[in-house]
C-alpha positions as CSV (number, residue, x, y, z in Angstrom):
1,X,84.4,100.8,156.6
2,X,82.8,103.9,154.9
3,X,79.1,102.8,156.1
4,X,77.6,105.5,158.9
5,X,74.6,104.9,161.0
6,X,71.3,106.4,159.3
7,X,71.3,109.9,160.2
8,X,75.0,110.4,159.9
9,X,76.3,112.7,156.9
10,X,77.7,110.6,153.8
11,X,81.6,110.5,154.3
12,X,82.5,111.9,150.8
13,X,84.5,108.5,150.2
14,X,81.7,106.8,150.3
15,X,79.9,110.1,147.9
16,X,82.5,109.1,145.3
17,X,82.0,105.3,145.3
18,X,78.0,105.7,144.9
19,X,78.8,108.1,142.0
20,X,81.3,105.3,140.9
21,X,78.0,102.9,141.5
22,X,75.7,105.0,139.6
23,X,78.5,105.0,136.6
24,X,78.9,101.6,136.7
25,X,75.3,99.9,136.8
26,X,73.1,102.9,136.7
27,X,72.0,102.6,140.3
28,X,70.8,106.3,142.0
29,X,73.0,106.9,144.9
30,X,70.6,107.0,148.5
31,X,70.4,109.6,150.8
32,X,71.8,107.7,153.5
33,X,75.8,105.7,154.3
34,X,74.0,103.0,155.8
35,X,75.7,99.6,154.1
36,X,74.0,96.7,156.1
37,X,72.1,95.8,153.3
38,X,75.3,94.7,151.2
39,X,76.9,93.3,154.3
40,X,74.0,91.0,154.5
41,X,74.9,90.1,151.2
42,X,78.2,88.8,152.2
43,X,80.1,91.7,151.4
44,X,82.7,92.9,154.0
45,X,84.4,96.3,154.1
46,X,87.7,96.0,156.2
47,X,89.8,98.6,156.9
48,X,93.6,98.1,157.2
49,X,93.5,100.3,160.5
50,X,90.1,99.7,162.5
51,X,90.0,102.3,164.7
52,X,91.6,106.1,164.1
53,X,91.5,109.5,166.5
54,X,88.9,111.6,165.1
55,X,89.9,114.0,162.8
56,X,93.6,112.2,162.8
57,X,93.9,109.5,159.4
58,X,95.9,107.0,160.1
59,X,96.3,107.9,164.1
60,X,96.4,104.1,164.8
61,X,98.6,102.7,162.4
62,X,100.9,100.4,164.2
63,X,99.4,99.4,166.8
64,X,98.3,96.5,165.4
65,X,95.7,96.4,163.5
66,X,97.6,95.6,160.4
67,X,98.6,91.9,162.2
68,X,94.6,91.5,162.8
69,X,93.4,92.5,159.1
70,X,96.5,90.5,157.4
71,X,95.1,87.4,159.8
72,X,91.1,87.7,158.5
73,X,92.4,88.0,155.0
74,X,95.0,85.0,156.1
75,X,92.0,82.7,157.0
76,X,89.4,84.2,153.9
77,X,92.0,83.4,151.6
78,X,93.1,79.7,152.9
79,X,89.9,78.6,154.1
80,X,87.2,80.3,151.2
81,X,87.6,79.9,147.3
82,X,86.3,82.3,144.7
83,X,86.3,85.3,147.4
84,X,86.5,89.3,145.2
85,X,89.3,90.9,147.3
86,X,88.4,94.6,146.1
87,X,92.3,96.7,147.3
88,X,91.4,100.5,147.0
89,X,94.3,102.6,147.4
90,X,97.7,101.7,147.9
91,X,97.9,100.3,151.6
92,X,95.2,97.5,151.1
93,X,97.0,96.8,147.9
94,X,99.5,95.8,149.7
95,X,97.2,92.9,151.3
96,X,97.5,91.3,148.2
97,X,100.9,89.5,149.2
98,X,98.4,87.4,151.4
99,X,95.8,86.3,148.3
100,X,96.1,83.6,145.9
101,X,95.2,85.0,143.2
102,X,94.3,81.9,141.2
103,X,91.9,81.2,143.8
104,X,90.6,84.3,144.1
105,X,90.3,87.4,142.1
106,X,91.5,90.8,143.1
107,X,90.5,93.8,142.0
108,X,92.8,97.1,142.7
109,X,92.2,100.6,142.0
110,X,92.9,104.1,143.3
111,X,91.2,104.6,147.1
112,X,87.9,106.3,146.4
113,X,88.7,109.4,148.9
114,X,88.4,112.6,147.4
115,X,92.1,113.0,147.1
116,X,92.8,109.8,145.4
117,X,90.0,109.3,143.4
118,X,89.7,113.0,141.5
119,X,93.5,112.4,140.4
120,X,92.3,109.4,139.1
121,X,92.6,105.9,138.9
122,X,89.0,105.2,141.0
123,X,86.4,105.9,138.7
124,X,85.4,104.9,135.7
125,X,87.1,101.1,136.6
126,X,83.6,99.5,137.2
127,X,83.9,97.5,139.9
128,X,80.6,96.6,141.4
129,X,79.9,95.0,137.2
130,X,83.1,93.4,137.9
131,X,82.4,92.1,140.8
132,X,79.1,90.6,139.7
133,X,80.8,89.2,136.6
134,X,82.9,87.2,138.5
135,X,80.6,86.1,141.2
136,X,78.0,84.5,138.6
137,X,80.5,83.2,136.6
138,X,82.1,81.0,139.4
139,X,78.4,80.1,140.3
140,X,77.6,82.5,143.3
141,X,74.8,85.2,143.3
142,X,75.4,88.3,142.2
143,X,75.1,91.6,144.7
144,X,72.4,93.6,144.8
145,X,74.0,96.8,145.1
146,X,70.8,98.6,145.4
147,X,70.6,100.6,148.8
């Protein structure tokens, strides 16, 4: 989720979590969405709902996604240890029902969409430090979150 292919305009969710970056650690947002280089990182961005009619949020809830995203965090929950679960807005926070969070740790905030993060509650909550925090202290290499 949020990452376009080069070329592609900067969804402005993804506008307010490099400004979020930039607060955080100081890193100068790129001209660009493209996100491969985290993923290769090991960093996964999963929507709740895959797929959605353009121009229609939320046109496939129900149809059964939800069962396929609750599974992956399911099996990344039983079968990893020291996973960051990062729930922005209120529907992936409800994915933390399927998290241990003694195993894990779990970071929830406001969704970073223009509507939910300019009310508040998304920025200024320094996740990608917290993330790294967390990562090094449980022995894992931090992210370079540098695109």
């Amino acid at each position: 989720c949020f990452s376009v292919r080069p070329g592609v305009d900067v969804p402005p969710s993804l506008v307010n979590i490099y400004k979020e970056l930039k607060a955080d650690l100081g890193i100068e947002p790129p001209d660009h969405g493209y996100l491969t280089p985290w993923a290769d990182q090991g960093v996964l961005l999963l929507n709740a709902v895959l797929t959605v009619r353009s121009g229609e949020p939320n046109s496939h809830a129900k149809k059964g996604w939800e069962e396929f995203t609750q599974e992956v965090i399911r099996i990344l929950n039983d079968e990893k240890q020291n996973v960051v679960f990062v729930l922005w807005g209120a529907y992936a926070q409800k994915l933390s029902n399927f998290i241990d969070p003694h195993r894990h740790f779990i970071i929830q905030t406001a969704h970073p969409s223009p509507l939910s993060a300019n009310r508040g509650g998304f920025f200024k909550t320094r996740p990608f430090s917290k993330i790294n925090e967390y990562l090094v202290g449980s022995g894992q290499e931090a992210i370079d979150w540098a695109l």
